[in-house]
Backbone as XML, in Angstrom:
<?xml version="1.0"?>
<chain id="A" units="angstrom">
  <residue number="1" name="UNK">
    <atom name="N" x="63.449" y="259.451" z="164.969"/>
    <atom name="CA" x="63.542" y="259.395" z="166.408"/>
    <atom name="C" x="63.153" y="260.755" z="166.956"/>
  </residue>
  <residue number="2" name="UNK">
    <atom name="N" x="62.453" y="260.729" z="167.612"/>
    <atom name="CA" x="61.695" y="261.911" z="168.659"/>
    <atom name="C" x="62.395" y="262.370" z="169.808"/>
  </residue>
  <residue number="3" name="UNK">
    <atom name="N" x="62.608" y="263.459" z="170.794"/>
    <atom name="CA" x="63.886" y="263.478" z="171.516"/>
    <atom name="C" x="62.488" y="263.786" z="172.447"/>
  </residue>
  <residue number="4" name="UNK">
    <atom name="N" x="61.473" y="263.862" z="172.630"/>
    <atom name="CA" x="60.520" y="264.123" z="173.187"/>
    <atom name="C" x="59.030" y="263.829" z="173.249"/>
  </residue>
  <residue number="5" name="UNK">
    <atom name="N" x="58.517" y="263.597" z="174.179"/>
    <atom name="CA" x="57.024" y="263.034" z="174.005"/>
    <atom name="C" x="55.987" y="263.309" z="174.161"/>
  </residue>
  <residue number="6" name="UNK">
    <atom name="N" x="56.416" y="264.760" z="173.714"/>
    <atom name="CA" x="55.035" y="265.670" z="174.411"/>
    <atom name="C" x="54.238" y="265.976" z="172.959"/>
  </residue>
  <residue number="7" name="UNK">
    <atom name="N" x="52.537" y="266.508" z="173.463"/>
    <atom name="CA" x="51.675" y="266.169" z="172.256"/>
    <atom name="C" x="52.278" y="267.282" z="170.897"/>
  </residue>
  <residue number="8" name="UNK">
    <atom name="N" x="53.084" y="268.620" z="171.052"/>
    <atom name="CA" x="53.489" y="269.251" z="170.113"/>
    <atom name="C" x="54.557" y="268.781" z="169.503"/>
  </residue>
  <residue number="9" name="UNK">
    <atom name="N" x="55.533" y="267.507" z="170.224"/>
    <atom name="CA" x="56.520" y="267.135" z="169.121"/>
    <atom name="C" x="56.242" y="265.936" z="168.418"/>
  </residue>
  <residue number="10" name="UNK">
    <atom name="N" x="55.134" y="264.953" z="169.084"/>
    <atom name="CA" x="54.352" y="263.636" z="168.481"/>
    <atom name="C" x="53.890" y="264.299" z="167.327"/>
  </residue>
  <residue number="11" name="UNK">
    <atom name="N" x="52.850" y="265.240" z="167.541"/>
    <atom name="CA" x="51.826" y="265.685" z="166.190"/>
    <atom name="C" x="53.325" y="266.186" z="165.037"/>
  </residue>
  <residue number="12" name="UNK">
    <atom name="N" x="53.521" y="267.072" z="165.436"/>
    <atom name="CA" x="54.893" y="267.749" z="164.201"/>
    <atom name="C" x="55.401" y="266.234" z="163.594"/>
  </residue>
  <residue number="13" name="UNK">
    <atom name="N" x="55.759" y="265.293" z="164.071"/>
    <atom name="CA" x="56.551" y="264.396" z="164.001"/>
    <atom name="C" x="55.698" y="263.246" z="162.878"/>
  </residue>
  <residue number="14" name="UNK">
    <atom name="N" x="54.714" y="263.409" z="163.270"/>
    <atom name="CA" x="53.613" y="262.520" z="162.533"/>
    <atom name="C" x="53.231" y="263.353" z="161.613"/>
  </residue>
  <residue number="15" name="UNK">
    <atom name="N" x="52.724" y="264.171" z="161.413"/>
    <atom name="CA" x="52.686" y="265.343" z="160.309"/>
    <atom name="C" x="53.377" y="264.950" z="159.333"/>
  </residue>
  <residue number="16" name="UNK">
    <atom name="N" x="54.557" y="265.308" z="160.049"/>
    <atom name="CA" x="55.684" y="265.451" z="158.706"/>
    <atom name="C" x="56.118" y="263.957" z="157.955"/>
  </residue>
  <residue number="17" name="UNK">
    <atom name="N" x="56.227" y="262.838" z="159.028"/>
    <atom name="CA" x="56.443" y="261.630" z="158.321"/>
    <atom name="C" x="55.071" y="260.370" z="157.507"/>
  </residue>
  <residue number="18" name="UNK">
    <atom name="N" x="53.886" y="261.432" z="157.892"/>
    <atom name="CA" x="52.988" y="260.441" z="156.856"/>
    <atom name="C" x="52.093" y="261.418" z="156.021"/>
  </residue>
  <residue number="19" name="UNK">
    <atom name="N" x="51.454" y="260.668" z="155.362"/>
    <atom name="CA" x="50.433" y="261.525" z="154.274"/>
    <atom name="C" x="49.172" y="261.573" z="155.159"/>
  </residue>
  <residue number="20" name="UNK">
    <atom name="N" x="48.647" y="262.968" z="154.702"/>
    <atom name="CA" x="46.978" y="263.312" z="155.040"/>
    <atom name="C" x="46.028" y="262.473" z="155.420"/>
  </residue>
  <residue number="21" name="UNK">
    <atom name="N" x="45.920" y="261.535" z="154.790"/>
    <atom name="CA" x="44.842" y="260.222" z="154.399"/>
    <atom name="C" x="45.706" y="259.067" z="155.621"/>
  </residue>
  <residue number="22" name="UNK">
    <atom name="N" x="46.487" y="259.184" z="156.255"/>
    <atom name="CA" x="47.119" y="257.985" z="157.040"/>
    <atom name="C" x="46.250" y="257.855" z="157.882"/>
  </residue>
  <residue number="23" name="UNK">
    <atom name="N" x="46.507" y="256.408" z="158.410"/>
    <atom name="CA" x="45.453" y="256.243" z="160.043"/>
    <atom name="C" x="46.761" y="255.812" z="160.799"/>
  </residue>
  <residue number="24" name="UNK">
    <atom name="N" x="46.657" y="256.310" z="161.740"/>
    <atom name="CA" x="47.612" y="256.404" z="162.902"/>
    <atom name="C" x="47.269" y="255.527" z="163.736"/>
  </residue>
  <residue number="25" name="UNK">
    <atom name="N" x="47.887" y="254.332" z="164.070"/>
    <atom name="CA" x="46.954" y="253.317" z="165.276"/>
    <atom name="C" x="48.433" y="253.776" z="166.470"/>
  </residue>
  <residue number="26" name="UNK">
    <atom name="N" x="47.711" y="254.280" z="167.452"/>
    <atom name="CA" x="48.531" y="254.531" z="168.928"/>
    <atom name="C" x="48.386" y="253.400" z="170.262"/>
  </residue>
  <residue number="27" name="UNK">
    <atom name="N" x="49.090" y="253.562" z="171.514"/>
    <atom name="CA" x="48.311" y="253.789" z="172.297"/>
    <atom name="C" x="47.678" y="254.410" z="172.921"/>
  </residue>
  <residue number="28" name="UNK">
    <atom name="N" x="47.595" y="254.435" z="174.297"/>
    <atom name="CA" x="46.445" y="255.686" z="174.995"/>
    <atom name="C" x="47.282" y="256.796" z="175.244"/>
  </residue>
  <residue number="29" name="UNK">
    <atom name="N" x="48.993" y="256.882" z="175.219"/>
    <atom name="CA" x="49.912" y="257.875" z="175.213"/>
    <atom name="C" x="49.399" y="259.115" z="175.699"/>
  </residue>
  <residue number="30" name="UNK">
    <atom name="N" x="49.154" y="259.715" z="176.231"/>
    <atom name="CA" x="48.431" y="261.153" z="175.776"/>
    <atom name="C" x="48.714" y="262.286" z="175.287"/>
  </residue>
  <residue number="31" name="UNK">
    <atom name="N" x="50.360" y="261.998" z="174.862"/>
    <atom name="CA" x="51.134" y="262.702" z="173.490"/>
    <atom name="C" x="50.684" y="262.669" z="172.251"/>
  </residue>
  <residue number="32" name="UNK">
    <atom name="N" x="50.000" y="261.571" z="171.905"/>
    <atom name="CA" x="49.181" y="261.868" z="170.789"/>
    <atom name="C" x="48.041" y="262.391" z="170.722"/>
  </residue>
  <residue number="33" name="UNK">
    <atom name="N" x="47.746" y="262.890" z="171.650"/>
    <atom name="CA" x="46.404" y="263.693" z="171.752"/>
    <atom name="C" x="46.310" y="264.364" z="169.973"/>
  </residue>
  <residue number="34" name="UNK">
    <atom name="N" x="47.513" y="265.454" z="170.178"/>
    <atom name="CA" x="47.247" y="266.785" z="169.014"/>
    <atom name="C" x="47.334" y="266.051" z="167.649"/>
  </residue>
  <residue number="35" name="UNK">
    <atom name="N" x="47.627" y="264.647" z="167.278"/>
    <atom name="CA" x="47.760" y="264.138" z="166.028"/>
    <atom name="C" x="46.491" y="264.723" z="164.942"/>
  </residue>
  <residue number="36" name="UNK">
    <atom name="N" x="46.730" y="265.036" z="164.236"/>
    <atom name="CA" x="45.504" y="265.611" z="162.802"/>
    <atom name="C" x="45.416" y="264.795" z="161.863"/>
  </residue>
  <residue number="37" name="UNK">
    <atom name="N" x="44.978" y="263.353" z="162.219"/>
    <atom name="CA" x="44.907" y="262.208" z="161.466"/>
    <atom name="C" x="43.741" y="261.350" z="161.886"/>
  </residue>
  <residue number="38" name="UNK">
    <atom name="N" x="43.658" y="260.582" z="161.124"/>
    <atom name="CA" x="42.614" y="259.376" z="161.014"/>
    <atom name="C" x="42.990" y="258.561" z="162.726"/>
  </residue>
  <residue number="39" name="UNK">
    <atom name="N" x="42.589" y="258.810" z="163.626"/>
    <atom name="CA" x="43.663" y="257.834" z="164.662"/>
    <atom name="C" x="43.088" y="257.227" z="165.207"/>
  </residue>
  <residue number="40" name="UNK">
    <atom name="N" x="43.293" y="255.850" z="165.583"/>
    <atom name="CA" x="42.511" y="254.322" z="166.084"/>
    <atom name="C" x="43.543" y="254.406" z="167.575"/>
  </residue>
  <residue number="41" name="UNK">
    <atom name="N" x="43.236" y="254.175" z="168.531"/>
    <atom name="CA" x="43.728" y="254.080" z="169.570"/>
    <atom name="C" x="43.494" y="253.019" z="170.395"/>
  </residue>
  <residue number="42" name="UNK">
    <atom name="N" x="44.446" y="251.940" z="170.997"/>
    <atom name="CA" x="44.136" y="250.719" z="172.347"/>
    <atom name="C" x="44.912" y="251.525" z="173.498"/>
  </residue>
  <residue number="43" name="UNK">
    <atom name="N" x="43.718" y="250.797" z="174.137"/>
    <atom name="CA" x="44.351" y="251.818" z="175.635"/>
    <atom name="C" x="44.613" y="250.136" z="175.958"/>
  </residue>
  <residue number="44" name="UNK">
    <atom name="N" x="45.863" y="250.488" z="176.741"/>
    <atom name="CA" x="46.464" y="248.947" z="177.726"/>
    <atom name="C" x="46.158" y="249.143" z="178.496"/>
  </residue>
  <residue number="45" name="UNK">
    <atom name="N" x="45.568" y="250.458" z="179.272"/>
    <atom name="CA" x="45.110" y="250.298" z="180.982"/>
    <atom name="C" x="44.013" y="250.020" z="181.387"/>
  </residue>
  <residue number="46" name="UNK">
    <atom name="N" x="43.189" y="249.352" z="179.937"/>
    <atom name="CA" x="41.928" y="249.071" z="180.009"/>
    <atom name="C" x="41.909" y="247.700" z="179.850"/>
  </residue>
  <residue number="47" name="UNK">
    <atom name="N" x="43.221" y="247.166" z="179.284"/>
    <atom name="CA" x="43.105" y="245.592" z="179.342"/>
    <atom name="C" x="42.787" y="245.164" z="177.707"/>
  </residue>
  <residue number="48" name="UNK">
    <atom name="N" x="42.808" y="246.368" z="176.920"/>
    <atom name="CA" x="42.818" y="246.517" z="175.152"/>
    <atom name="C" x="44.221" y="245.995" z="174.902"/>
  </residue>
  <residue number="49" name="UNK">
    <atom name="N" x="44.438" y="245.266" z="174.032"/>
    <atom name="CA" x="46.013" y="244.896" z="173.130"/>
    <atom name="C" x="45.412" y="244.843" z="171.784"/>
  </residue>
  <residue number="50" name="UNK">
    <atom name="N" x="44.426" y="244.691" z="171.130"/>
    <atom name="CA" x="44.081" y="244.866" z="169.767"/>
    <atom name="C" x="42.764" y="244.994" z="169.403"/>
  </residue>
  <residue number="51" name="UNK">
    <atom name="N" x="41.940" y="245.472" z="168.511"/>
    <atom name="CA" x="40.828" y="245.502" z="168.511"/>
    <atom name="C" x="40.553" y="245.471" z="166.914"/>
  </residue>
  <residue number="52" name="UNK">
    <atom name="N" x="39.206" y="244.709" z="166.626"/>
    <atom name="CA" x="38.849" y="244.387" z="165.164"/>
    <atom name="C" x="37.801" y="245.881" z="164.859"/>
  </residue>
  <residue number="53" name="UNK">
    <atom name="N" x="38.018" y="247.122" z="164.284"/>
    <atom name="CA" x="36.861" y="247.781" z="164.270"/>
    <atom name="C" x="36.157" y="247.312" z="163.201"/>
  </residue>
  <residue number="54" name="UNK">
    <atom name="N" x="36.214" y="246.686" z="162.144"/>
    <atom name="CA" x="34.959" y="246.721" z="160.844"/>
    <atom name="C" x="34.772" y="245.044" z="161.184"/>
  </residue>
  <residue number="55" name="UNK">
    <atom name="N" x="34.794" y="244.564" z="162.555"/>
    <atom name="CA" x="34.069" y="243.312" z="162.648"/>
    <atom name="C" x="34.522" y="242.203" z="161.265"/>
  </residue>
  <residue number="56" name="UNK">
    <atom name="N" x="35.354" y="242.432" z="160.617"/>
    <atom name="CA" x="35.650" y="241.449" z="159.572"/>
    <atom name="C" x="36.529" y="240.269" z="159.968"/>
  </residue>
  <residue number="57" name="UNK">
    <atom name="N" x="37.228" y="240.056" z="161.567"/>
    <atom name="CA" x="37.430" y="238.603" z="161.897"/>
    <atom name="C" x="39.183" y="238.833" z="161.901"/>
  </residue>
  <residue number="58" name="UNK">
    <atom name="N" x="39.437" y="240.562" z="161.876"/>
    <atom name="CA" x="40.945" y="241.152" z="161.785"/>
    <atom name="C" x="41.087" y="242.077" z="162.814"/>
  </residue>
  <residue number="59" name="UNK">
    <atom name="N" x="42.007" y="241.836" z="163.928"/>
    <atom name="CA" x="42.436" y="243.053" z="164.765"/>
    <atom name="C" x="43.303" y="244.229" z="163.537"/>
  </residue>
  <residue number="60" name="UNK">
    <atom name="N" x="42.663" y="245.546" z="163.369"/>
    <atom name="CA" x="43.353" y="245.911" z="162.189"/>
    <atom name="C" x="43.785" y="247.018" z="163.249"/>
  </residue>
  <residue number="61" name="UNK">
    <atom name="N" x="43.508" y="247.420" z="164.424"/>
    <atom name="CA" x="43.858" y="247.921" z="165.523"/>
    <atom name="C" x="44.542" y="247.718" z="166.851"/>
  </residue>
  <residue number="62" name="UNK">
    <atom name="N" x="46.126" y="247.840" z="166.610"/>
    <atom name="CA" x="47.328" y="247.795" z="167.425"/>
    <atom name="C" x="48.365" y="247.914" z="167.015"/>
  </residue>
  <residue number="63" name="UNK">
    <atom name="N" x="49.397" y="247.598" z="168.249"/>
    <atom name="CA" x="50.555" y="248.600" z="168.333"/>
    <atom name="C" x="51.558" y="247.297" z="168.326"/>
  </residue>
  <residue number="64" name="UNK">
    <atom name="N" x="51.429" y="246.163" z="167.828"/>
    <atom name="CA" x="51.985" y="244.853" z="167.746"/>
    <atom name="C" x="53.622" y="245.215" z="166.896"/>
  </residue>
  <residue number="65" name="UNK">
    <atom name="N" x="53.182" y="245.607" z="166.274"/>
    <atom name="CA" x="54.452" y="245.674" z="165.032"/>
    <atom name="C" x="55.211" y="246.463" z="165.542"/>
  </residue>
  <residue number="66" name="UNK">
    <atom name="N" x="55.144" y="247.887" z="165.873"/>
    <atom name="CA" x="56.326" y="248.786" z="166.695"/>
    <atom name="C" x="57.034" y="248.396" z="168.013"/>
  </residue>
  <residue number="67" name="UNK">
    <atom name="N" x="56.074" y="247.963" z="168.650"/>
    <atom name="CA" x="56.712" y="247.100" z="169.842"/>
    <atom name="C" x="57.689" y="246.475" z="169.652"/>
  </residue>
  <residue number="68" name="UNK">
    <atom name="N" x="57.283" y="245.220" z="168.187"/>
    <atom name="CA" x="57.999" y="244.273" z="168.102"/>
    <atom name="C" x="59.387" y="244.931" z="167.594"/>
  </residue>
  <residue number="69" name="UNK">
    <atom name="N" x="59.567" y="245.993" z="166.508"/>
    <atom name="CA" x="60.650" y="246.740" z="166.253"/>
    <atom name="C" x="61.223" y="247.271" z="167.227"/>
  </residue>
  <residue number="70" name="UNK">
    <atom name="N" x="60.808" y="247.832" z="168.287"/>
    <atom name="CA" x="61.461" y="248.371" z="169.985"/>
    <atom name="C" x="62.292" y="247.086" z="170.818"/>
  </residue>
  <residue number="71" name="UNK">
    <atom name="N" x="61.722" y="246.040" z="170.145"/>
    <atom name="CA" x="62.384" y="244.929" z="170.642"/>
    <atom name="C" x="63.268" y="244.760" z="170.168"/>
  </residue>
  <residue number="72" name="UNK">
    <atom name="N" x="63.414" y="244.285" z="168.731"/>
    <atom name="CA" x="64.662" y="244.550" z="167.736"/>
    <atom name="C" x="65.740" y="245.451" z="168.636"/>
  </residue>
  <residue number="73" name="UNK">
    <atom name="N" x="65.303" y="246.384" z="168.394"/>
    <atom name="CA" x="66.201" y="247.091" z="168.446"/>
    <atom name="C" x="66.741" y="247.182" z="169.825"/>
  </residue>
  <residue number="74" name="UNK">
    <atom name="N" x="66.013" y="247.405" z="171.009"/>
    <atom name="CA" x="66.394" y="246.379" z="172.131"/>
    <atom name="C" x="67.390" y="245.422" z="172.106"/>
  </residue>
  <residue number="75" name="UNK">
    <atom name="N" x="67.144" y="244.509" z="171.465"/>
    <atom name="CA" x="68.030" y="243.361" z="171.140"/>
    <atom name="C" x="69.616" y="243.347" z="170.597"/>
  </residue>
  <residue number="76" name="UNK">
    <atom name="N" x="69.456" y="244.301" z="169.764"/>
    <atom name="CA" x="69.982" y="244.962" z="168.784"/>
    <atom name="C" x="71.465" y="245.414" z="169.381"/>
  </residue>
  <residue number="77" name="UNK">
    <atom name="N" x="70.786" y="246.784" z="170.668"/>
    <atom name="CA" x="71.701" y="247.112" z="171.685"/>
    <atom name="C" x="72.153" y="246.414" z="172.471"/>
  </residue>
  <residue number="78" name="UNK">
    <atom name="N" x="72.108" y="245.785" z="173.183"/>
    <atom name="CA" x="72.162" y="244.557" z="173.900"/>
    <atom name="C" x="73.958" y="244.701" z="173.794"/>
  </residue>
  <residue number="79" name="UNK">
    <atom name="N" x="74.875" y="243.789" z="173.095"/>
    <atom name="CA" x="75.835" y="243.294" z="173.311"/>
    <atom name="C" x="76.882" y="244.686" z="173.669"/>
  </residue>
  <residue number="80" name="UNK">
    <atom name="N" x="75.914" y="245.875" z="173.221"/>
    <atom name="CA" x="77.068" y="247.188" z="173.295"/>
    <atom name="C" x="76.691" y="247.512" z="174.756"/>
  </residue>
  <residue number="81" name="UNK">
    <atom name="N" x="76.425" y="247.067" z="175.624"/>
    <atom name="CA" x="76.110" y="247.187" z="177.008"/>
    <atom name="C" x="75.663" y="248.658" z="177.509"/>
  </residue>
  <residue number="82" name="UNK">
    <atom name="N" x="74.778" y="249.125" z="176.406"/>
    <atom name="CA" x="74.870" y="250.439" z="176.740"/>
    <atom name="C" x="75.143" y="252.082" z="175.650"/>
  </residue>
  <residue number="83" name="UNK">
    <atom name="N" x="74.709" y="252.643" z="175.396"/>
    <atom name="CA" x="75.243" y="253.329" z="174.285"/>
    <atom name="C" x="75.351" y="254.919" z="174.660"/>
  </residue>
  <residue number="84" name="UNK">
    <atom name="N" x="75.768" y="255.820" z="174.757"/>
    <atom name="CA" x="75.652" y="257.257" z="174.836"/>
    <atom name="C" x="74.449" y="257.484" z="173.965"/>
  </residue>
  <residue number="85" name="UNK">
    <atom name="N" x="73.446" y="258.914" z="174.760"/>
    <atom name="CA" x="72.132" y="259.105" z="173.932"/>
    <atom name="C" x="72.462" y="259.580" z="173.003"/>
  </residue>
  <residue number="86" name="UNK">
    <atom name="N" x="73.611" y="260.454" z="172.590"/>
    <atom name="CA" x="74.397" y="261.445" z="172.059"/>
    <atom name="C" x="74.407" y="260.419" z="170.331"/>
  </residue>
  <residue number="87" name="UNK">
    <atom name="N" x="74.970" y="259.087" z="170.724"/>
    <atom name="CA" x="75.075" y="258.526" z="169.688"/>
    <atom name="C" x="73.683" y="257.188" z="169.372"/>
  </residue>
  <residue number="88" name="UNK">
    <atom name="N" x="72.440" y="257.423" z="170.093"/>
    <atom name="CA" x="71.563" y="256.897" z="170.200"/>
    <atom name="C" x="70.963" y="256.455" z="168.687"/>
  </residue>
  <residue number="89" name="UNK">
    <atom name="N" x="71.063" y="258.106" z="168.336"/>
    <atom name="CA" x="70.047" y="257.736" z="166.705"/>
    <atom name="C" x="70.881" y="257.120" z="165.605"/>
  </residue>
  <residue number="90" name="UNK">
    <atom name="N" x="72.494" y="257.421" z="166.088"/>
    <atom name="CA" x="72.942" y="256.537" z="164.999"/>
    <atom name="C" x="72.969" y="255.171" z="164.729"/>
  </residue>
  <residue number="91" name="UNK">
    <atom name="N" x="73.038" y="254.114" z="166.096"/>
    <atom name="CA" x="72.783" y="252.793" z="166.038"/>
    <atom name="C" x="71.205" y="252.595" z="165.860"/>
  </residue>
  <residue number="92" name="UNK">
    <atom name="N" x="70.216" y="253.619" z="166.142"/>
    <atom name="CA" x="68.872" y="253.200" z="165.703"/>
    <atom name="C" x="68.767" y="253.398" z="163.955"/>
  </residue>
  <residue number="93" name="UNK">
    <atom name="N" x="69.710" y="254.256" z="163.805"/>
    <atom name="CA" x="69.630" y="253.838" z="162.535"/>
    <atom name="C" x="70.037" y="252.735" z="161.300"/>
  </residue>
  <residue number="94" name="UNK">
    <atom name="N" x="71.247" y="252.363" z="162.191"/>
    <atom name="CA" x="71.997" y="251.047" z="161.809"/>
    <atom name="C" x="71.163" y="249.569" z="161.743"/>
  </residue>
  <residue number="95" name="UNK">
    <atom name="N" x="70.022" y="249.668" z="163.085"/>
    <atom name="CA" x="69.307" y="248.783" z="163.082"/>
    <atom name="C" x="67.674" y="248.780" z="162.597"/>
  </residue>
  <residue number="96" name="UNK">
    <atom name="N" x="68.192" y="249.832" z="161.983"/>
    <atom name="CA" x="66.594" y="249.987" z="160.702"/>
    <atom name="C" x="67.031" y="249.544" z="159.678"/>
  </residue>
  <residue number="97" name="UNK">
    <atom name="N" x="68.671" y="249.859" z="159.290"/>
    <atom name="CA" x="69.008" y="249.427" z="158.123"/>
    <atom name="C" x="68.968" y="248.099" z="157.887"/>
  </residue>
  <residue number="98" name="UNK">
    <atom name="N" x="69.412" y="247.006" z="159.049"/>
    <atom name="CA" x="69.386" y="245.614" z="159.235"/>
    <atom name="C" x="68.030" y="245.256" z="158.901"/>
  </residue>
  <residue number="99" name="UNK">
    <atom name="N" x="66.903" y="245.566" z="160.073"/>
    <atom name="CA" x="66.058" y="245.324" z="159.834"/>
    <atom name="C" x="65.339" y="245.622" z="157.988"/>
  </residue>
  <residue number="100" name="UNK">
    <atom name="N" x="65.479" y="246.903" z="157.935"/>
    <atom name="CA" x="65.044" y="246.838" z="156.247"/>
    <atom name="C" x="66.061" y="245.812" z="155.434"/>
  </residue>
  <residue number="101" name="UNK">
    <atom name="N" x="67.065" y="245.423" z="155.640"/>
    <atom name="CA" x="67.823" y="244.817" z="154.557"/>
    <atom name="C" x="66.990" y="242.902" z="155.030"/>
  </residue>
  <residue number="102" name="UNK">
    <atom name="N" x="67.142" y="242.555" z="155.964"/>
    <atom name="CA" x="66.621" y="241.486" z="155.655"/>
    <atom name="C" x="67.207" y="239.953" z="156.566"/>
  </residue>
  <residue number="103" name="UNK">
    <atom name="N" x="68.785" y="240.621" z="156.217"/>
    <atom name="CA" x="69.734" y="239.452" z="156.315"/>
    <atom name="C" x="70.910" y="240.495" z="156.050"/>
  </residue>
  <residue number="104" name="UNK">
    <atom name="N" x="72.056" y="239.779" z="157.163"/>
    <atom name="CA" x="73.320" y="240.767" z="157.243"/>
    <atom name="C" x="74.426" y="240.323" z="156.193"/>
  </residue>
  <residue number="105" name="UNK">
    <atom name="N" x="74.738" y="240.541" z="155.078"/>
    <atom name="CA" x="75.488" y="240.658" z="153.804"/>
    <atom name="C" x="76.758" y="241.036" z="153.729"/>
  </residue>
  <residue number="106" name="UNK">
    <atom name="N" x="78.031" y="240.525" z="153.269"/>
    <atom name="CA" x="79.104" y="240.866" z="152.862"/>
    <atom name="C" x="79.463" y="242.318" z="152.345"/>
  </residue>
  <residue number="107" name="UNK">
    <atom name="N" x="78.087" y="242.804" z="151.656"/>
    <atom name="CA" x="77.754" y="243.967" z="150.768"/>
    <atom name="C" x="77.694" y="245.141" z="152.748"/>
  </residue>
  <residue number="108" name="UNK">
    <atom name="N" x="76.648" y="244.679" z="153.452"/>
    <atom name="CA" x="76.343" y="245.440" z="154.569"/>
    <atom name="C" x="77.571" y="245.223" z="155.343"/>
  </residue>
  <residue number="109" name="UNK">
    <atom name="N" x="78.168" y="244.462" z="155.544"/>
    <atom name="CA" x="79.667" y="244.129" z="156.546"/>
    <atom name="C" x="80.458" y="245.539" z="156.155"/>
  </residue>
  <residue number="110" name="UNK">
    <atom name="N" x="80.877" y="245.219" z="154.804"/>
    <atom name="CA" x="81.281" y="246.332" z="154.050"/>
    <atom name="C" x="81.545" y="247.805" z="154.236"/>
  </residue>
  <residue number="111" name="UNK">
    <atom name="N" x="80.075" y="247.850" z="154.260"/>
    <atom name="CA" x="79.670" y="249.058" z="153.959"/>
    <atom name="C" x="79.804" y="250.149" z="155.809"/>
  </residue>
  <residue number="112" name="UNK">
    <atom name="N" x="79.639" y="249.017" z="156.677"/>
    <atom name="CA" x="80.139" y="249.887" z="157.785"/>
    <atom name="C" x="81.619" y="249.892" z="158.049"/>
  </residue>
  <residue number="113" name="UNK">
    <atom name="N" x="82.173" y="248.975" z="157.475"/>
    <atom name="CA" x="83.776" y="249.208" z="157.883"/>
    <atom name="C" x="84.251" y="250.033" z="157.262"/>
  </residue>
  <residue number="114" name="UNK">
    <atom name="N" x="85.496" y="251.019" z="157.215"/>
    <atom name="CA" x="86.230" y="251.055" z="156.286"/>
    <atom name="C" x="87.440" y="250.492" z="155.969"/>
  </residue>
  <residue number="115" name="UNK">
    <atom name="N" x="87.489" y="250.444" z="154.572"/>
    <atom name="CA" x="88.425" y="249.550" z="154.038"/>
    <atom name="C" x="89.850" y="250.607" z="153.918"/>
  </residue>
  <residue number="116" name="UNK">
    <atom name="N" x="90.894" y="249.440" z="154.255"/>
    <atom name="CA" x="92.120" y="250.263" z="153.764"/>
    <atom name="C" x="93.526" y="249.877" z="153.209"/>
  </residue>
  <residue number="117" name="UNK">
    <atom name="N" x="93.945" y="250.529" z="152.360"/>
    <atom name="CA" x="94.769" y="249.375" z="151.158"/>
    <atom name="C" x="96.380" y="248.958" z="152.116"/>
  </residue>
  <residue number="118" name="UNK">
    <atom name="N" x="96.172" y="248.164" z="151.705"/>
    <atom name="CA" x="97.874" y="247.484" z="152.561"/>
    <atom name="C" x="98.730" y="247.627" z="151.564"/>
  </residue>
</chain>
């Protein structure tokens, strides 16, 4: 999570969480300007939502999948009507964990409560 969206904390941020060789698909943001990567960009104010560049019959260019995780997690927040920013990254992290696990488990119930002996 980024506490900021300006092009020196996007680039640092992307830097550090992918390898050299990554392609970065954005939107037209203009925080990503400084990125030092391979980067494919849809602008939405042009009326772009995906684009096929090697013509092979595949939009391999957009921002479909993060959205859809912003939604998640959107969703996610929802019943807590609200959260302090303070404690922002910790439920975004709770709901990466969901999302990476799959399906919510006895094992995951668990593991956020704590248990205590009677």
């Amino acid at each position: 999570m980024a506490h900021r969206t300006d092009s020196a904390t996007l680039s640092a941020h992307v830097h550090q969480f992918t390898l050299p060789l990554a392609i970065v698909r954005t939107d037209g943001w203009r925080g990503y300007n400084g990125i030092d990567r391979s980067h494919a960009i849809v602008c939405h104010s042009d009326g772009e939502w995906a684009r096929d560049d090697d013509a092979d019959g595949i939009c391999e260019t957009h921002i479909n999948t993060i959205e859809g995780v912003w939604t998640t997690v959107r969703n996610f927040l929802r019943p807590f009507r609200g959260v302090h920013k303070k404690f922002l990254s910790g439920y975004i992290a709770i709901c990466e964990f969901v999302i990476n696990l799959k399906s919510v488990t006895v094992e995951f119930i668990s593991k956020l409560v704590k248990r205590t002996k009677s």
